[in-house]
N, C-alpha and C positions, 0 to 999 in steps of 0.2 A: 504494500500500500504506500502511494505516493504521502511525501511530510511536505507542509506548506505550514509556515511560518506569520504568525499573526504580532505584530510590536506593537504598542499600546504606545504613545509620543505624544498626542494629541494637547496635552494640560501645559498649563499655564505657569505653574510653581510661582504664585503668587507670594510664599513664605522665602523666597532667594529673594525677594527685594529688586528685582535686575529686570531691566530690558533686554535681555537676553534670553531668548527659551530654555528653561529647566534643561530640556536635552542636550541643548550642545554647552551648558559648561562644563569646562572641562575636568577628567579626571589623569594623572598624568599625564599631561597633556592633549588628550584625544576626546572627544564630546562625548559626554554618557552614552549619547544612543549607537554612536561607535563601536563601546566596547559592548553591546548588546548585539549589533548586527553582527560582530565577528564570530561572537558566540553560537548564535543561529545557524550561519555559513558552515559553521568546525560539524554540522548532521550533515551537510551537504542535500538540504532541501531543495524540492522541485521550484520554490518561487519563497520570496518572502516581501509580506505586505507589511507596510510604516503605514501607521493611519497618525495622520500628523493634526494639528488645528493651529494654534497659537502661535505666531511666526511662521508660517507652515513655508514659506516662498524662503526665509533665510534659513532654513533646515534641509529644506530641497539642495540650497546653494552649497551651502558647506559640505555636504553628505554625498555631491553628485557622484564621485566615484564610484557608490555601491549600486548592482542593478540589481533594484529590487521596487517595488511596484508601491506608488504613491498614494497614500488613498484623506481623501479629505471628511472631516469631522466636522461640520459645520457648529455644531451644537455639542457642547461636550456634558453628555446625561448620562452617563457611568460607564462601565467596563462594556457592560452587556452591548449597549447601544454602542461603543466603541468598534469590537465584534462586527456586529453588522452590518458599519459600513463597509467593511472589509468582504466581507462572504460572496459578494456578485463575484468576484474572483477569483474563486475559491472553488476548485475542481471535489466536487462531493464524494467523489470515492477514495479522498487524500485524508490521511488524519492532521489535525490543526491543535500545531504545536502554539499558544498566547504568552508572550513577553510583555516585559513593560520596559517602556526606554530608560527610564530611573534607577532601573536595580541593575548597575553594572558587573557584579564580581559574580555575577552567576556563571557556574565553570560548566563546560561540554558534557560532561559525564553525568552530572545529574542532570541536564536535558535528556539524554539521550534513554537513562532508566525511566524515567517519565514517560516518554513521547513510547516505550516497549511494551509501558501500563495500559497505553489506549486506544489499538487496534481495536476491539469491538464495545470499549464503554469507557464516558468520560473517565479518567485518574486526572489528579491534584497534588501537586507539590507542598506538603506542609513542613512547620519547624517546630522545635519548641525553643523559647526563650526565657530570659531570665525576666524580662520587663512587657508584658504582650497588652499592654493598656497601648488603644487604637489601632490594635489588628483585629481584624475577622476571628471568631474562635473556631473550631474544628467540632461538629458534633458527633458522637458514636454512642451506637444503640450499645446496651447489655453486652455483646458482643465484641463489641471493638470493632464493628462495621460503620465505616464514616456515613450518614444520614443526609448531611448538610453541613450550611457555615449560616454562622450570627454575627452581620457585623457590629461591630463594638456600640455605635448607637445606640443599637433595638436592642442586644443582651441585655438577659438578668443578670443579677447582681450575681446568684451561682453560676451561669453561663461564664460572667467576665473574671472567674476563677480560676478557666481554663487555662493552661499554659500552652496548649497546643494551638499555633493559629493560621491562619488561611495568608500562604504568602502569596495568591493572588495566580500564580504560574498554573496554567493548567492546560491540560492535550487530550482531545478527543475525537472522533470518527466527524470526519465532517458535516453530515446526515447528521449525527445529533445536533448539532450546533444551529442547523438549516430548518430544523424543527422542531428543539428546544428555545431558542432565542426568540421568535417573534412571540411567543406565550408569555414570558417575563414579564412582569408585573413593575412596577415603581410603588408601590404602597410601602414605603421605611420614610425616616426621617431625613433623608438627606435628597427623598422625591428619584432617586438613581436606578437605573437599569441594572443590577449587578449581574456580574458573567454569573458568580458561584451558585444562582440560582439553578442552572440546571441540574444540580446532582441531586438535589432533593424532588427534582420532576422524573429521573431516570430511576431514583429510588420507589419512585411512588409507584413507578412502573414495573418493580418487580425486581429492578435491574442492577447487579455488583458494583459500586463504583470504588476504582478502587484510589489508593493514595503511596506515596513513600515521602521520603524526612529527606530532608536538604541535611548535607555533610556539616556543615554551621551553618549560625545563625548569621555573619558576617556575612558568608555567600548570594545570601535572599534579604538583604537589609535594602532599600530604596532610600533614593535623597528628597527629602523636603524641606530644607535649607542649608544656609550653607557650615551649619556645625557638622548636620551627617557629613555634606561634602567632604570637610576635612578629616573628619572621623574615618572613611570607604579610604581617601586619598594617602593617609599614614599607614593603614593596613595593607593597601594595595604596595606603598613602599614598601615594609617591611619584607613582606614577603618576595620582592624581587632582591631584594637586599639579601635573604636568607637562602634564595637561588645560588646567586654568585657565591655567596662563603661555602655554600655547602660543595659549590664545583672548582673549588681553592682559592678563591680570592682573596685578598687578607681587607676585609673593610673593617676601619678605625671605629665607626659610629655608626650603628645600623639605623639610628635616627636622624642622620645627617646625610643623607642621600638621596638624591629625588633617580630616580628612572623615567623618561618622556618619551620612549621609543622600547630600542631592542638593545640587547647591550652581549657581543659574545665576548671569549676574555682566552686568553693560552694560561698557563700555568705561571705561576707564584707573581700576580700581580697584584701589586697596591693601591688600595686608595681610601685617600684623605677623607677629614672631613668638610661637610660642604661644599660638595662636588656633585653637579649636574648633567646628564647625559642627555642627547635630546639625539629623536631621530633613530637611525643606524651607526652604532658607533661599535666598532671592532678592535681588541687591542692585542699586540701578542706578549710571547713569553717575556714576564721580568719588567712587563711595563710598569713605571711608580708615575701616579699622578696626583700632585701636591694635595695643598683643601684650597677650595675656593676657585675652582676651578670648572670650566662651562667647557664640552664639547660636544658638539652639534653635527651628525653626519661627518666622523670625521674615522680614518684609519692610523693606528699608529703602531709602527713596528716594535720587535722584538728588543729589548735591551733602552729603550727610550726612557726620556723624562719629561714630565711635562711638570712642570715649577708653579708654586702659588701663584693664585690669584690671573691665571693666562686664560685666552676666549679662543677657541678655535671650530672655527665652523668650515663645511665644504673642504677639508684640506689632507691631504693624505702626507703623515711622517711616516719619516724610512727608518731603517733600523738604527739603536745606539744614537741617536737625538737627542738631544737638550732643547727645550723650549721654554723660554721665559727666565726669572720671574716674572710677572705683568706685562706678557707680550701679548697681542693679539696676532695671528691667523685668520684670515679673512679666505672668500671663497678662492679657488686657481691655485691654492699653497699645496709648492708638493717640495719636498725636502729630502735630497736624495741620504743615503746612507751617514751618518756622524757631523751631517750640519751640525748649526747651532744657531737659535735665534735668541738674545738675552733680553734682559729689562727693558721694559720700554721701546717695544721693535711690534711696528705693525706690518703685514705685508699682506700684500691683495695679488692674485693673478701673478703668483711668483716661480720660478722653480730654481732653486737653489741645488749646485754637484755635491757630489760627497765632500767632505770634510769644510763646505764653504763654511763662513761666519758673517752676519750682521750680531754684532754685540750690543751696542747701548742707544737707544736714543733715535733709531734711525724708522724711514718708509722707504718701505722697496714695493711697487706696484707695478703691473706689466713689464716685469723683468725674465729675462731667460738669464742664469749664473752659473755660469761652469763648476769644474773641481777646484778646490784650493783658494776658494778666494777668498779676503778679507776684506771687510766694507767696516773703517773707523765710523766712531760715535757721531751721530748729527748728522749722517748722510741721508740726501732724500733722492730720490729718483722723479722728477719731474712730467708726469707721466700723463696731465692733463692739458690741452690750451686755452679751454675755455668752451669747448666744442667738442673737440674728439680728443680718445686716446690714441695715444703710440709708444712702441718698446721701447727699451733698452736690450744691449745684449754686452755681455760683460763677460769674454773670454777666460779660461782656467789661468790659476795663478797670478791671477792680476789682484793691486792691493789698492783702496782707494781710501785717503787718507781723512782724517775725522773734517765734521763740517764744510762735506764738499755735496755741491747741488749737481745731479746731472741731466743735462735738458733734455728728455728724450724728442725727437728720434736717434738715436745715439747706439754706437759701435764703441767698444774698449776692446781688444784684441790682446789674444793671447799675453800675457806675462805685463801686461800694460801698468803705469801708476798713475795714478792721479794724485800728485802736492794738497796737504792739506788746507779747506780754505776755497777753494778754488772752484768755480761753475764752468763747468763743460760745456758748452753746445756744440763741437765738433768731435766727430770719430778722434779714437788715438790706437795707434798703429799699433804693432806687436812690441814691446819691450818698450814702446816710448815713454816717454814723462811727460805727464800736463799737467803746466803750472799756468793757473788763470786767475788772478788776483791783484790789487793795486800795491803799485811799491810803496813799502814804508819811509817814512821821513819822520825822525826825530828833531823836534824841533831845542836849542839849546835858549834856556834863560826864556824858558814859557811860563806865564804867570797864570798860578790858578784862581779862578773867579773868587770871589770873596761875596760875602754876602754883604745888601744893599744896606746903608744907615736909614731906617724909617725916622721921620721928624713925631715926636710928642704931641 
């Protein structure tokens, strides 16, 4: 039996305070309903519906990558009603697996025993908690056979005892759904459609409904402001934090690490605290990267270092690197084997030979850099006119001595020096020297200014 996927997205999260839809704030880094669509994808469903309402055109925008089928909620009147906007869609001999875009940490594996339960009659994902004030409660006859759910409204007082409660996730025969749902009543206090009404109509019907328990209660938690958010957002750290240590990483601070993408790692590498990953970022054997430190889609070889407080986005380092302290790596940085970029060195659109150096204080942009070179403190590569860029290319073994500007379009060749000081605008040949700077004149018996006598 084909699985089709139903996401619940539609609400407002009027308790986040934001003009932003509840769905796409983000949870490291990636919008709630993200990490819910990927989760869906990991069954490999025949189709999956987003029934969106609130923002629905900036959810659409953000989200376009995934294809999956859009469906609009004009009126948002509970789950149930949510449901069936989605069902004209909805291939009747598919079982329909229902998500909510808010509850992000729900992992593959419990979908998947779920969606096993309800081949031929609704099952329901329940949990128990330690706190289940404003959940739905779980009802079971004498038996232990689930009856129904009470949402916390309408419960009695011994109903809202129950610890077991209705996390809302449920997967059924599509056929039920196509003729259990239009029967749904609104008579509770909140005037709402609710989905979990059907199982006390398939009960009534004679019929097993059955249930299993979410692994935690963490798993099946939903955000309705932004304390959950942070709450989902620290756990979700931790536990990619506890990934990497357990696959040998040595992290300082399991609370001082954000994850915002994928993070792979080789053996015995380090890392600081206060250090952000964002993206794809891959690092090899022996890598140490300081605290305070941001890399964004970035690769970085074996035996490397990346130094407190450095930004490197888009830039691939080579092996046995130094980077920083407080350098930035901007996109185009690639760093052949035992460069070095130190304090204070920004470079954009660079490629730096083995063993080059930019050490302190310098921009190197649209540069090509052979092996061997050294580039003194306060060198800038000049690499915009106001309109367009153009290179530099700075032949191996050439040394360019501190606080020199070089204009690109510009050639330095092989073994070349530039005097420190000095602004280039023309090529320098192989082994030449360029010195461009005004002659000094010491002047003898110069009188230094004094300050003015103001009158009373």
């Amino acid at each position: 039996m084909p699985l089709e996927v139903i996401i619940l997205a539609a609400g407002q999260g009027t308790r986040m305070n934001s003009r932003l839809p509840k769905v796409l704030h983000p949870l490291a880094g990636r919008p709630l309903l993200e990490h819910v669509i990927e989760a869906a994808l990991c069954l490999q469903p025949a189709a999956v519906h987003v029934v969106i309402g609130h923002g629905a055109e900036q959810v659409q925008e953000q989200l376009a990558h995934f294809a999956v089928n859009w469906v609009i909620q004009r009126e948002q009147l509970g789950t149930g009603h949510g449901v069936l906007q989605a069902l004209p869609a909805v291939s009747r001999d598919s079982t329909v697996l229902v998500l909510y875009g808010d509850v992000p940490l729900i992992g593959p594996d419990t979908l998947a025993s779920l969606v096993a339960m309800a081949e031929v009659a609704p099952a329901l994902l329940t949990a128990r908690v330690a706190d289940p004030a404003g959940y739905g409660r779980i009802l079971r006859d004498s038996a232990g056979a689930l009856v129904g759910v009470v949402e916390h409204k309408d419960a009695s007082e011994q109903q809202r005892r129950i610890d077991e409660i209705n996390t809302g996730l449920l997967a059924a025969p599509a056929a039920d759904l196509m003729d259990y749902l239009p029967k749904v009543g609104n008579d509770n206090k909140q005037g709402e459609y609710y989905l979990p009404d059907i199982l006390a109509m398939a009960v009534a019907e004679g019929r097993a409904v059955s249930s299993c328990r979410a692994a935690s209660e963490i798993e099946v938690l939903g955000v309705n402001d932004r304390v959950q958010l942070n709450q989902l957002e620290r756990e979700y750290q931790r536990r990619q934090a506890e990934q990497l240590m357990r696959a040998g990483v040595a992290v300082a601070d399991i609370n001082r690490l954000d994850i915002r993408g994928s993070v792979s790692c080789g053996v015995d590498v380090s890392v600081d605290v206060n250090v952000v990953f964002e993206g794809e970022v891959n690092l090899g054997d022996g890598v140490v990267i300081g605290p305070n430190c941001v890399l964004r889609d970035v690769t970085v070889g074996p035996g490397t270092t990346i130094h407190a407080m450095s930004h490197l986005q888009d830039a691939d380092v080579g092996e046995r690197c130094s980077v920083g302290p407080f350098a930035r790596l901007r996109p185009g940085t690639v760093l052949a084997a035992g460069a070095k970029i130190g304090n204070f060195v920004e470079t954009k659109n660079a490629q730096l030979g083995q063993g080059s150096k930019v050490n302190h204080l310098s921009y190197i942009g649209d540069c090509v850099m052979g092996d061997g070179v050294n580039i003194g403190a306060g060198t800038i590569t000049c690499n915009y006119d106001g309109v367009n860029k153009h290179r530099t290319e700075i032949g191996a073994g050439v040394f360019v001595g501190s606080n020199s500007t070089l204009v690109a379009p510009l050639c330095i060749e092989e073994n070349g020096f530039v005097a420190a000081g000095s602004t280039v605008t023309k090529s320098v040949g192989k082994e030449e020297l360029a010195v461009s700077r005004s002659r000094q004149r010491n002047i003898q018996g110069w009188q230094r200014p004094g300050k003015r006598q103001t009158e009373d």
